[in-house]
C-alpha positions as CSV (number, residue, x, y, z in Angstrom):
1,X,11.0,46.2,21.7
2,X,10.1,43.0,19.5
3,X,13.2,41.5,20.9
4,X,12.5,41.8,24.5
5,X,8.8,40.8,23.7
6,X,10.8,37.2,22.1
7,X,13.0,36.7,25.1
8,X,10.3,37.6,27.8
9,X,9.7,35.1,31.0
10,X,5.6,35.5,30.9
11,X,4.8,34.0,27.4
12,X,3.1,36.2,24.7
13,X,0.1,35.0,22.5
14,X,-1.1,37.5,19.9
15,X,-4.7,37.4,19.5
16,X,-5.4,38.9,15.3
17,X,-8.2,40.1,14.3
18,X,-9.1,42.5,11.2
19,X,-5.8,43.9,9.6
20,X,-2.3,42.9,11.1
21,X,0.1,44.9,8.4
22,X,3.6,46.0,9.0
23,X,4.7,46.5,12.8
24,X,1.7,45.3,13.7
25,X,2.8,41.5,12.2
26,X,6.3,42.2,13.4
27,X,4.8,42.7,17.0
28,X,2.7,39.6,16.5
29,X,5.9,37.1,15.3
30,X,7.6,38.5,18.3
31,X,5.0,36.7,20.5
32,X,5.4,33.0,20.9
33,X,1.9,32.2,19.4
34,X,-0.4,33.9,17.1
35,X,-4.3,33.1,17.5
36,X,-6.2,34.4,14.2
37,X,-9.7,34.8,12.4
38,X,-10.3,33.1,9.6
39,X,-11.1,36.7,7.9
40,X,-8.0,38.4,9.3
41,X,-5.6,39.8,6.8
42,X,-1.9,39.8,7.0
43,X,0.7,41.7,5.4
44,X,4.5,42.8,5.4
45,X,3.7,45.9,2.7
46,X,6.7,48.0,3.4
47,X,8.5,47.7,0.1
48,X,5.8,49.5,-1.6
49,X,6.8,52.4,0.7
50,X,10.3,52.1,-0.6
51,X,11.3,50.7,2.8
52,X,11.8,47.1,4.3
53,X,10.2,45.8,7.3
54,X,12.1,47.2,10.0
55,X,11.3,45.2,13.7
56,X,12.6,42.2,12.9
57,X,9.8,40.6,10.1
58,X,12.8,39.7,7.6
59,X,14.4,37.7,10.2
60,X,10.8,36.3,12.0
61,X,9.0,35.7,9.0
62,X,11.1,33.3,7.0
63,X,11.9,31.2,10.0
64,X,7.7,30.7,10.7
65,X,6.5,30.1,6.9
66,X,9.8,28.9,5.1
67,X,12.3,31.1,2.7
68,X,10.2,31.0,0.2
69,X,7.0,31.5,0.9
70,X,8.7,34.8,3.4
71,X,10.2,36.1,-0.1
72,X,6.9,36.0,-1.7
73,X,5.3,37.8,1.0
74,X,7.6,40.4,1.5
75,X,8.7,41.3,-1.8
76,X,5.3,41.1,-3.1
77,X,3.6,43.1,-0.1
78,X,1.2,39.7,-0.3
79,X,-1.6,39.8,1.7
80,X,-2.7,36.9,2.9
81,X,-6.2,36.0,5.2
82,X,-6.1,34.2,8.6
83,X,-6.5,30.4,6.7
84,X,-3.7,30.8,4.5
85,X,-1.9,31.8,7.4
86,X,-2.5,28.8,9.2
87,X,-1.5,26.5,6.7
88,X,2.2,28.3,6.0
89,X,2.6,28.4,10.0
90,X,2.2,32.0,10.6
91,X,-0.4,31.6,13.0
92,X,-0.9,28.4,15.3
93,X,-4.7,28.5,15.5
94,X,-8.0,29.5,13.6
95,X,-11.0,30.8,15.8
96,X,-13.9,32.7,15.8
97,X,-13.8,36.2,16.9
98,X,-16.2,35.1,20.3
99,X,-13.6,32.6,20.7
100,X,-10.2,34.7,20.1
101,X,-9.3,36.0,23.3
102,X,-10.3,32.9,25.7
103,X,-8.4,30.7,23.5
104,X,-5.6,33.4,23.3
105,X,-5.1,33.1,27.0
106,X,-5.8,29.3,26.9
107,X,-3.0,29.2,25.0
108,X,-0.4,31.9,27.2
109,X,-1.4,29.8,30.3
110,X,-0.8,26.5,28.5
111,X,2.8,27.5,28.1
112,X,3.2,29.4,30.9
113,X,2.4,25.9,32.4
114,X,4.8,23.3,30.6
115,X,7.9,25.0,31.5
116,X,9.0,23.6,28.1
117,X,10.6,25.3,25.0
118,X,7.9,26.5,22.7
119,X,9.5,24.4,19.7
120,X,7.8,21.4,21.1
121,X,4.2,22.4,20.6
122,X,5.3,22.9,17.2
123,X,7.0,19.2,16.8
124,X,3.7,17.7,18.4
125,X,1.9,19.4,15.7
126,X,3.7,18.2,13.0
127,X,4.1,14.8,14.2
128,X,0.4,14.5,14.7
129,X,0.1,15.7,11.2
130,X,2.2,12.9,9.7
131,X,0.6,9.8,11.8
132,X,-2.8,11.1,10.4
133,X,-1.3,10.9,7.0
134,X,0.4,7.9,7.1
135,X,-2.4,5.6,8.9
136,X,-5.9,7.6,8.5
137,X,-7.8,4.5,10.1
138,X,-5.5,4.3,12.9
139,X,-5.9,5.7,16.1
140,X,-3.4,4.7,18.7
141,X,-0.5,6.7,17.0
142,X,-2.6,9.8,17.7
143,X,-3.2,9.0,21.3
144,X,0.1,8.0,21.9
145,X,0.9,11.8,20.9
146,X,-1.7,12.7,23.2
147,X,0.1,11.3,26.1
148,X,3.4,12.3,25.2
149,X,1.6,15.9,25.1
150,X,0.0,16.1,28.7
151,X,3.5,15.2,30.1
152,X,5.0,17.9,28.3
153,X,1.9,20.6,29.0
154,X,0.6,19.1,32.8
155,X,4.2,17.6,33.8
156,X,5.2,14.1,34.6
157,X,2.5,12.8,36.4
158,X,-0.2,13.4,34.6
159,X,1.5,11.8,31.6
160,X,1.7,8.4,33.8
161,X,-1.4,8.8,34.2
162,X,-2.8,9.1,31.3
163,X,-0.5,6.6,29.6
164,X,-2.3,4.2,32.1
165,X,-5.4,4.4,31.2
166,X,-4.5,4.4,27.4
167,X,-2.7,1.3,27.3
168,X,-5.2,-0.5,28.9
169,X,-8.0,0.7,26.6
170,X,-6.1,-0.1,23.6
171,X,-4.7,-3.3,25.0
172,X,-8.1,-5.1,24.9
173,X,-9.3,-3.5,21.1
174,X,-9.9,-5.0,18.1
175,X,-7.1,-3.2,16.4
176,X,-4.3,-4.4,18.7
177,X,-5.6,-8.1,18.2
178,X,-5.0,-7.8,14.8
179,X,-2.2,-6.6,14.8
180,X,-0.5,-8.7,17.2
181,X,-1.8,-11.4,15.2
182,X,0.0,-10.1,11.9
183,X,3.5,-9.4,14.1
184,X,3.1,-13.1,14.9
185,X,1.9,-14.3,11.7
186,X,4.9,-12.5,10.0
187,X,7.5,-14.3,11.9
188,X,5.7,-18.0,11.3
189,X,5.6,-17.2,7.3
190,X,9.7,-18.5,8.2
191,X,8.6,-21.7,9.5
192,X,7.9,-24.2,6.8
193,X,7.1,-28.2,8.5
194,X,9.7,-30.6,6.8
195,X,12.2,-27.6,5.6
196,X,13.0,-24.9,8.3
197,X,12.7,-28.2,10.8
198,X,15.7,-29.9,8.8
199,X,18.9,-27.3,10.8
200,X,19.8,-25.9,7.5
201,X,21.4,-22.9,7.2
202,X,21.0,-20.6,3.8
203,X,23.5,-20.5,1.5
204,X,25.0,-16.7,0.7
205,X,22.8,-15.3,-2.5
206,X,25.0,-12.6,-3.6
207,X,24.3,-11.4,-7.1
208,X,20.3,-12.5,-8.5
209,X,19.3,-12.6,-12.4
210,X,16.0,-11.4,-13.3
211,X,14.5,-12.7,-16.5
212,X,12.1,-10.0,-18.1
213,X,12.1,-6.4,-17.6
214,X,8.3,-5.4,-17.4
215,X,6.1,-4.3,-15.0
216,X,6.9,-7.4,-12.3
217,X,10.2,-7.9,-13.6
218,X,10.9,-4.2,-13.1
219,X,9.6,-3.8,-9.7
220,X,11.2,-6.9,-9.0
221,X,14.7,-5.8,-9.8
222,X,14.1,-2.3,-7.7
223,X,13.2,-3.9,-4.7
224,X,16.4,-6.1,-5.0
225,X,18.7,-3.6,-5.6
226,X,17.2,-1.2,-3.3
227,X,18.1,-4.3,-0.6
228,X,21.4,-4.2,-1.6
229,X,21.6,-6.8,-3.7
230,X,23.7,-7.0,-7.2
231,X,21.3,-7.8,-10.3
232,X,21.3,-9.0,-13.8
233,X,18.7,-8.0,-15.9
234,X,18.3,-10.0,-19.3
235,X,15.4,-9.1,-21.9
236,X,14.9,-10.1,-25.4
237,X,16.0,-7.2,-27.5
238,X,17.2,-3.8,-26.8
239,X,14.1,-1.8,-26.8
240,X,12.4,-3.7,-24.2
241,X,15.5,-4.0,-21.7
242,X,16.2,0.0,-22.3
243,X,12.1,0.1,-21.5
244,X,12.8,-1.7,-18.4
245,X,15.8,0.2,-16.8
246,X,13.7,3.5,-17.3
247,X,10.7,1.8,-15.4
248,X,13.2,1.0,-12.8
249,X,15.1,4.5,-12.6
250,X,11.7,5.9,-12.3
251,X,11.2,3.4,-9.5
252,X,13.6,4.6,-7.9
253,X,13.3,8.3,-8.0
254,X,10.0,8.8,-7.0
255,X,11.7,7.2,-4.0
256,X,14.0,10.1,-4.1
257,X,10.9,12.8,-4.1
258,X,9.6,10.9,-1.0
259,X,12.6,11.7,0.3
260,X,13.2,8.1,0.8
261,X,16.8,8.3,-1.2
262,X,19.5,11.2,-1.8
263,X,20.6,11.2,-4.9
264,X,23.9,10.1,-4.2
265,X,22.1,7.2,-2.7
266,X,20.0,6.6,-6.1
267,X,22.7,6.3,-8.0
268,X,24.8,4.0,-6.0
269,X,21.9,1.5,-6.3
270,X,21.6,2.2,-9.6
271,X,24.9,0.8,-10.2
272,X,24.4,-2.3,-8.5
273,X,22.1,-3.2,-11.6
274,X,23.9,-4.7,-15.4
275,X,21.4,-5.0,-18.2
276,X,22.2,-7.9,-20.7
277,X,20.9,-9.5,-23.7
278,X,22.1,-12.7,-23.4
279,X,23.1,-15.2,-20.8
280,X,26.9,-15.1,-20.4
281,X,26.9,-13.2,-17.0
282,X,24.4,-16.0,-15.7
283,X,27.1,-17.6,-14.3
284,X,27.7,-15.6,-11.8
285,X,24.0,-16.0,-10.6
286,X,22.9,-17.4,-7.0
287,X,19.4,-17.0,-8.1
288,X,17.2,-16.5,-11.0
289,X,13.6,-15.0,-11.1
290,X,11.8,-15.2,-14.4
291,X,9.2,-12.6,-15.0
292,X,8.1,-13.1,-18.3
293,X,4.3,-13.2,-19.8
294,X,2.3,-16.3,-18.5
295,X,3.2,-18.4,-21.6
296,X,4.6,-22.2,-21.1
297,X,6.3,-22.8,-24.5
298,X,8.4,-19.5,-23.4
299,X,9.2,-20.2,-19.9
300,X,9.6,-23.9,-20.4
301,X,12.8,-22.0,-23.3
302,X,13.7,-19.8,-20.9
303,X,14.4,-22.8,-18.0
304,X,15.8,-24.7,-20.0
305,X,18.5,-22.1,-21.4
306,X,19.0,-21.4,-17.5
307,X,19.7,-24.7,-17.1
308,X,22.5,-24.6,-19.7
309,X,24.1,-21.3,-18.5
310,X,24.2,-21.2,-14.7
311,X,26.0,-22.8,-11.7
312,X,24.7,-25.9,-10.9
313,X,23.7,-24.5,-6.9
314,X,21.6,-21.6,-8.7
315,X,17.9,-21.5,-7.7
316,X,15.1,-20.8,-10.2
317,X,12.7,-19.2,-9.5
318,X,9.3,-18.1,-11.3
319,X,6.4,-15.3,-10.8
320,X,4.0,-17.4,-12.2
321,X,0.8,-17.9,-10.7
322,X,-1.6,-19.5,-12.9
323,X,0.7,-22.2,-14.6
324,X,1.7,-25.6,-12.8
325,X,5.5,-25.7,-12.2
326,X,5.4,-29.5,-13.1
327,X,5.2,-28.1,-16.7
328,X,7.0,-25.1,-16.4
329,X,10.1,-27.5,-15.6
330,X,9.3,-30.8,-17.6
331,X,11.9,-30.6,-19.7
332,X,15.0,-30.0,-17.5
333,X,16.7,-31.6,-14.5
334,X,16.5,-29.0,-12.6
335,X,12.9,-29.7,-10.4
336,X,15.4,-29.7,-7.0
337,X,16.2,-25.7,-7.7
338,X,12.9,-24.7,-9.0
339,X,10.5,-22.3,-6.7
340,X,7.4,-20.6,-7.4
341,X,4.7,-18.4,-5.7
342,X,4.0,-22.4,-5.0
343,X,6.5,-24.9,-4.3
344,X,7.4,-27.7,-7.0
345,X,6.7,-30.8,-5.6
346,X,10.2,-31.9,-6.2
347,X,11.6,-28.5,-4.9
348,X,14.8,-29.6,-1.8
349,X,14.4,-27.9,1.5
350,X,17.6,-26.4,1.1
351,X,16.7,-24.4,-2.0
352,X,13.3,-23.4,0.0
353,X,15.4,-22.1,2.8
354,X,17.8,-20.3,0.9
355,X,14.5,-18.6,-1.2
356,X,13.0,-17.8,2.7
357,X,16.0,-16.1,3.4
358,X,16.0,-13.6,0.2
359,X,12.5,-13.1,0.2
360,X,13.0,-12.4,4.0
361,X,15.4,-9.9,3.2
362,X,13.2,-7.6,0.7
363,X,9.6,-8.6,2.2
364,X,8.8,-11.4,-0.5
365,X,5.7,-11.7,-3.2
366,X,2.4,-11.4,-3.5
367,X,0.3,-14.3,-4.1
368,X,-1.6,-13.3,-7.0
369,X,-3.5,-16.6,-7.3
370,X,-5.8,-16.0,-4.5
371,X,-6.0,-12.5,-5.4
372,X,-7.1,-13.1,-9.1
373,X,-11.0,-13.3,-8.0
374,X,-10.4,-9.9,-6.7
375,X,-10.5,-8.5,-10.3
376,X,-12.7,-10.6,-11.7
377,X,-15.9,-10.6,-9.5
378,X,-15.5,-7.1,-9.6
379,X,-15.6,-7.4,-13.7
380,X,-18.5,-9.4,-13.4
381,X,-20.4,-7.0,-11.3
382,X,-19.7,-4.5,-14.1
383,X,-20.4,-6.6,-16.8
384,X,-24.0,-6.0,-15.0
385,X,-24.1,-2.7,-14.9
386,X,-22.1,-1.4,-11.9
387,X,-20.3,1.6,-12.0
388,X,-17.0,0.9,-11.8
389,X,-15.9,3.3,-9.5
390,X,-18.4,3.0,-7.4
391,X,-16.7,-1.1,-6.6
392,X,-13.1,0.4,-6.5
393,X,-14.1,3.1,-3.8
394,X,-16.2,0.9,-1.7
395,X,-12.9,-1.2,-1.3
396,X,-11.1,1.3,-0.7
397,X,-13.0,2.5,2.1
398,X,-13.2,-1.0,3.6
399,X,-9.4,-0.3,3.5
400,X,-7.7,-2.1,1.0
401,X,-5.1,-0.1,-0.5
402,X,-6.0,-0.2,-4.2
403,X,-9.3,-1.3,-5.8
404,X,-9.4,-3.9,-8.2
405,X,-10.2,-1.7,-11.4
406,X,-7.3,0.9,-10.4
407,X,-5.5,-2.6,-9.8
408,X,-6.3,-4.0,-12.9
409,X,-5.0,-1.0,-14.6
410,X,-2.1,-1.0,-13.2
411,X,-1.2,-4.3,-14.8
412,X,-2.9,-3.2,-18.1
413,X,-4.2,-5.1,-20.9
414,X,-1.2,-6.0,-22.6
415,X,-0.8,-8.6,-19.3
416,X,-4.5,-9.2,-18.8
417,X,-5.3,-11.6,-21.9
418,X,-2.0,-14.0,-21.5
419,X,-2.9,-14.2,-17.5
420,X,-6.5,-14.2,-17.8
421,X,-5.7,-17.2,-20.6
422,X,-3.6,-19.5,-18.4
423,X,-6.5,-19.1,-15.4
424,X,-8.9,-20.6,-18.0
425,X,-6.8,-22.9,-18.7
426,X,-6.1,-24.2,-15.2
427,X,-8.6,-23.3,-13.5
428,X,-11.9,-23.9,-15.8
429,X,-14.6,-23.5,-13.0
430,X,-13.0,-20.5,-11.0
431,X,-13.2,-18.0,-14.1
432,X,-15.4,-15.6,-14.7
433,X,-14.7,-14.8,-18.2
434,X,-15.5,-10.9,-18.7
435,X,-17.4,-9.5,-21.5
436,X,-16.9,-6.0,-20.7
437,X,-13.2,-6.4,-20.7
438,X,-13.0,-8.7,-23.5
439,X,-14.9,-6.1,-25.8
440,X,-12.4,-2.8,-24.0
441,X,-9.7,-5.4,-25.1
442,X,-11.0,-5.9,-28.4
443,X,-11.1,-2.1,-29.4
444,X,-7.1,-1.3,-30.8
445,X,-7.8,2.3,-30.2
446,X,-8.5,1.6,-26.9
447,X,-6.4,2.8,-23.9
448,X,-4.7,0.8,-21.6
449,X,-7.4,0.3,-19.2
450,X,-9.8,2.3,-16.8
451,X,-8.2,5.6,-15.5
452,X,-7.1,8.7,-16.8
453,X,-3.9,9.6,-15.2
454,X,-2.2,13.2,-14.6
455,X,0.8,15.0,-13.2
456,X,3.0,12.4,-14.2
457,X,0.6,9.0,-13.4
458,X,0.5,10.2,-9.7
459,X,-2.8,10.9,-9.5
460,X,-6.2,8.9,-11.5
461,X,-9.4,10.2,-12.5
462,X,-12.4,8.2,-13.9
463,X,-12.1,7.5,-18.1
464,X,-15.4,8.6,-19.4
465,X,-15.1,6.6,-22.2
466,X,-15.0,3.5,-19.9
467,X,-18.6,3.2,-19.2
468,X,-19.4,3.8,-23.0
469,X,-18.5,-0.3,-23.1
470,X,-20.9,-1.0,-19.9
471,X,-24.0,0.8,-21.8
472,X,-23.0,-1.0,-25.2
473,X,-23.1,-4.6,-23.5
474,X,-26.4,-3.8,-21.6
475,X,-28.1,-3.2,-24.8
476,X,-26.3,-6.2,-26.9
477,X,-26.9,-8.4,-23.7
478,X,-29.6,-7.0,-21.2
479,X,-27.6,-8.3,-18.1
480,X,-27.9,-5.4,-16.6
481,X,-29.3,-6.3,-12.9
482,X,-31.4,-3.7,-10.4
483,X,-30.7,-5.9,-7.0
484,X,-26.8,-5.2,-7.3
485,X,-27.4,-1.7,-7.9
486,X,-29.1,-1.4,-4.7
487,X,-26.3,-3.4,-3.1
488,X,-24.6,-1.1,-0.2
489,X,-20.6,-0.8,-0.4
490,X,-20.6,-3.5,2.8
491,X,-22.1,-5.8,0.3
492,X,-19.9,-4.8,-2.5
493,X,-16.9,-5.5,-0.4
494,X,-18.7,-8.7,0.8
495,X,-19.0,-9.9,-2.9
496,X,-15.5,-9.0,-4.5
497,X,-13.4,-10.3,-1.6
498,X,-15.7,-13.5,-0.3
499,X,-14.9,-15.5,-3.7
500,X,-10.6,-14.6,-2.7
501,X,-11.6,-16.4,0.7
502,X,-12.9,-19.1,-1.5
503,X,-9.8,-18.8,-3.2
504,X,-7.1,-18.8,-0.1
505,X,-9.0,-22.1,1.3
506,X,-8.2,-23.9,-2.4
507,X,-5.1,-23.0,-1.9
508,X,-4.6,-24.0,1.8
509,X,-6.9,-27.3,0.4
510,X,-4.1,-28.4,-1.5
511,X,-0.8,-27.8,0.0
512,X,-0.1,-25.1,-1.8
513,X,0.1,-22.7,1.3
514,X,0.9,-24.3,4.4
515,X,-0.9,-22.0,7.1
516,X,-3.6,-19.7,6.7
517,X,-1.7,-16.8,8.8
518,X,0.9,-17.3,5.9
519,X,-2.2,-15.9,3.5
520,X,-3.0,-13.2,6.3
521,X,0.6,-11.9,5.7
522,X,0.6,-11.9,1.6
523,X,-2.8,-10.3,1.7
524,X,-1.3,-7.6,3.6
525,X,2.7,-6.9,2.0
526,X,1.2,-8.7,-1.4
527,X,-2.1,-6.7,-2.3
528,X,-2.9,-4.4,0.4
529,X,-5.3,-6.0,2.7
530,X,-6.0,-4.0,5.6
531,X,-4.6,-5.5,8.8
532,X,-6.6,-2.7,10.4
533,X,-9.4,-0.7,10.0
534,X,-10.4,1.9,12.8
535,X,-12.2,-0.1,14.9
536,X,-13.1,-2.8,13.2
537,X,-11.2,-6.0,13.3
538,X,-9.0,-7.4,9.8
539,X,-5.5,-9.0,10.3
540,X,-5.5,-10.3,7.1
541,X,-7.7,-12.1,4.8
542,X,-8.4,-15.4,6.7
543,X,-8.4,-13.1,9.9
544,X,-11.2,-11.1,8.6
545,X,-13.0,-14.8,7.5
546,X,-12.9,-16.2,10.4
547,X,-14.5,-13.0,12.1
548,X,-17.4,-13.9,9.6
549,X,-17.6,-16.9,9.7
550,X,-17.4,-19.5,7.6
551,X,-20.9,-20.6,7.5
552,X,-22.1,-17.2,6.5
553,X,-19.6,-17.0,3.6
554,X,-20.9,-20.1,2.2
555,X,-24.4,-19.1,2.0
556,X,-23.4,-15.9,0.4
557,X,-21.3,-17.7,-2.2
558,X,-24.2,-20.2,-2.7
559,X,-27.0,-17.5,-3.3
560,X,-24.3,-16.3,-5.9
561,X,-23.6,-18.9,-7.7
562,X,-27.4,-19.4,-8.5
563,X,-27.6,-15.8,-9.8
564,X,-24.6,-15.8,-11.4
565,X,-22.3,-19.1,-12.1
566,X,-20.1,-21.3,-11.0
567,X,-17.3,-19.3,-10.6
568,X,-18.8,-18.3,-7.0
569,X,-19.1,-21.7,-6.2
570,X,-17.6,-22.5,-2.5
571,X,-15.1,-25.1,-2.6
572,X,-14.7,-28.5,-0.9
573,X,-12.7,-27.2,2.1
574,X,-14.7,-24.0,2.8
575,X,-18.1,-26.1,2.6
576,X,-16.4,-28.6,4.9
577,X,-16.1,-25.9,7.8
578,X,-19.5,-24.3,7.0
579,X,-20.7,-27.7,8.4
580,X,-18.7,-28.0,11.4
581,X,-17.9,-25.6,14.1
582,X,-13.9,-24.9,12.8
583,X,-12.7,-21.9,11.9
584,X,-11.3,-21.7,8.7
585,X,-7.7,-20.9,9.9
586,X,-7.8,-24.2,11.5
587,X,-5.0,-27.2,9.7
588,X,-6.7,-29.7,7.9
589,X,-5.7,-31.9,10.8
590,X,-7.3,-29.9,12.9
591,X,-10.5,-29.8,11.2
592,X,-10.8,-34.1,10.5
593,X,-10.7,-33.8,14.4
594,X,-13.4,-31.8,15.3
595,X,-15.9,-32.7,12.5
């Protein structure tokens, strides 16, 4: 009977309520949908009669929850309530008992209606499940599905229709300006005035050194050999450069849980990587990235031993961010072939294009320089007596994808000090020099930094013992301030990420990024800014400025930098556009013109 009930022409929803055991689930899977309470129980309990489920449940049930979770049930005679149900895909709905047999016929006429095969309301399902997953804030994804949906259920038609009147809608949002302003912002980051102007073509980079194995230097490496590209890893001693492969196999597995890689696959790149301790395979390098610890004495070493052991066309290239490349490279004759997160001032186009092309090829790197505020208002605001957490999940929430103390803990202390250093050091007024930090990096028994991690540093809880340094401070130093612990998390946000504005506009102030969409797009692929955020417009850092207003941000960073230093001062160029009516995204050209 179950098998005629399968094949019938008139579609069959089972509507569950109260117990559905034995033939009375195999009826149930024969129908092609199962409405349920959430207290319904159901159960498969035949093999503690010594029998096995006899109208078809050992064939139904495994291809509606999965092999295993059909084993469990049936050789356990598991019983399971309508919820749990739901969630294996046993039944397709949870109602109340009021609602069960309306939406039980809903349903029957529903596919009585699309004419379709049942396996589609299914795929829908799923693929409405994954968009929500992979872009919570987004919406359009979800009503694309929508559309696709009232084809399927009310027939062509009505799926023009309704397509209609969703594109316009979401042609005129917020979130579709922004986002058309990041495709186009994307493709300009390739367009360089002086260099990409000049007709030169790149030169074929086929095999690329990387200089230091740790956390950048690792992830660094991945990325290139996950694009295909043949790599030389160099580090100091054996330890360290074992340390780094195993960072860089674990890269690249947790790309094989994602299911992002087979195995096979993970292994093949794997090979495309050769660890050294010395330089004799350097020349064989089209390109060299160093990724060591911001120290000069050691990278102005390291260039010049790359200038002794590779081809004379070989580009070098450095992570720093905080250290001037006029001093990184002093001492060699190399300043044509050296690149950085900024460009040397003696840097030839063709090297620049050839750079553009790799970093095209495997998304490029962050800029960390107009990022480094990020961290460090958000130390000062703990140094005052804000709970940490409290920053990282209002930034979070505004959408970025990490917050700065689960940031900052993800490059640990052992980097903090040499970076935080080298800022000082360049950067004297822009600092905010961290005593909370300074004391958690002071105390050797300490951790390395402001999470507790579990099931293999997947997941982060809060470190108790973290806010043990907040208290100690507040009683050594008394800076513990009510008004920011009344501030809302739109004011938090406001605080941390209005001093990286001030940053980006130093940056575009002195050539060392030559458009502001250029800082939209490394906000975005370099730290996670939001170029979305439900309804609410972002595109990228200078985006999202500009949608302020400069004017506003410059008060804010003014009332600040009364309460609480020098490091929120606004700079020249931001102050510049608070005066006049140009947007900060504007050229500097641009700006002379109309002030």
């Amino acid at each position: 009977m179950n098998d005629a009930l399968e094949v019938a022409k008139k579609p069959l929803v089972a509507a569950i309520e109260g117990l559905a055991f034995g033939a009375g689930l195999e009826l149930s899977m024969a129908c092609q949908a199962r409405i349920s309470t959430p207290t319904a129980h159901l159960c498969l309990p035949e093999l503690q009669l010594g029998v096995i489920p006899g109208f078809g449940g050992t064939q139904r049930l495994p291809r509606l929850v999965g092999l295993k979770a059909a084993l469990e049930m049936i050789l356990l005679s598991k019983h399971i309530r309508g919820e749990e149900a739901h969630r294996l895909g046993l039944v397709d709905a949870i109602v109340s008992p009021e609602e069960l047999l309306s939406t039980a016929r809903h349903w029957a006429l529903d596919i009585s209606e699309s004419r379709r095969p049942w396996e589609a309301r299914e795929i829908i399902k799923f693929a409405r499940d994954q968009a929500q997953k992979r872009a919570p804030n987004l919406k359009h994804p979800l009503i694309c599905i929508d559309v696709i949906e009232e084809g399927i259920v009310l027939g062509p038609q009505a799926g023009l229709h309704k397509e209609g009147i969703a594109f316009q809608e979401l042609y005129f949002s917020d979130t579709c300006k922004s986002l058309v302003h990041v495709f186009f912002s994307q493709r300009a980051t390739l367009k360089i005035g002086g260099v990409t102007d000049l007709g030169l073509m790149p030169r074929s980079v086929t095999k690329v050194a990387v200089v230091g194995g740790g956390l950048m230097g690792s992830g660094i490496t991945t990325t290139l050999i996950l694009n295909h590209y043949p790599v030389i890893l160099k580090e100091v001693n054996e330890k360290l450069l074992n340390a780094g492969v195993n960072k860089i196999k674990a890269n690249l597995q947790r790309h094989v849980r994602k299911g992002k890689l087979t195995e096979e696959e993970c292994e093949k790149t794997l090979s495309l990587l050769t660890d050294v301790l010395d330089y004799k395979r350097f020349k064989e390098a089209d390109l060299v990235i160093e990724a060591v610890i911001e120290n000069v004495k050691l990278k102005q070493q390291f260039f010049s031993e790359l200038e002794r052991h590779c081809p004379p066309h070989c580009i070098f290239a450095t992570t720093t961010s905080t250290i001037n490349l006029e001093l990184i490279g002093q001492d060699t004759n190399s300043q044509d072939r050296i690149v950085g997160a900024h460009f040397f001032k003696h840097t030839s186009p063709q090297a620049v294009i050839d750079l553009l092309d790799v970093g095209k090829k495997i998304n490029g790197f962050a800029v960390n320089r107009m990022f480094f505020p990020y961290i460090r208002t958000s130390l000062c605001l703990l140094d005052h007596g804000m709970d940490l957490y409290k920053i990282d999940r209002a930034c979070t929430e505004f959408g970025m994808t990490v917050g700065p103390f689960r940031l900052a803990h993800h490059f640990g202390f052992g980097v903090a000090p040499g970076t935080g250093k080298q800022y000082i050091e360049n950067f004297p007024d822009g600092v905010y020099k961290s005593l909370v930090s300074s004391l958690m990096i002071e105390d050797k028994s300490r951790g390395s930094g402001f999470y507790m991690y579990y099931e293999g540093r997947r997941k982060a809880i809060p470190d108790p013992e973290t806010m043990k340094y907040v208290k100690k401070l507040s009683m050594a130093e008394a800076l513990t301030d009510p008004e920011l612990m009344k501030l809302e998390d739109k004011d938090i946000v406001e605080m941390v990420l209005f001093p990286v504005i001030n940053e980006a506009c130093r940056l575009l102030d002195e050539g060392v990024a030559s458009k502001a969409s250029d800082l939209d797009i490394a906000s975005i692929f370099g730290v996670g800014f939001p170029p979305y955020r439900s309804v609410i417009s972002r595109g990228g850092i200078m985006y999202w400025a500009d949608s302020i207003g400069a004017k506003r941000i410059h008060v804010k960073l003014s009332e600040w930098e009364k309460n609480y230093g020098q490091f929120f001062r606004p700079c020249s160029y931001l102050s510049e556009r608070a005066a006049g009516v140009v947007t900060l995204s504007a050229s500097t050209g641009q700006a002379k013109a109309r002030l």
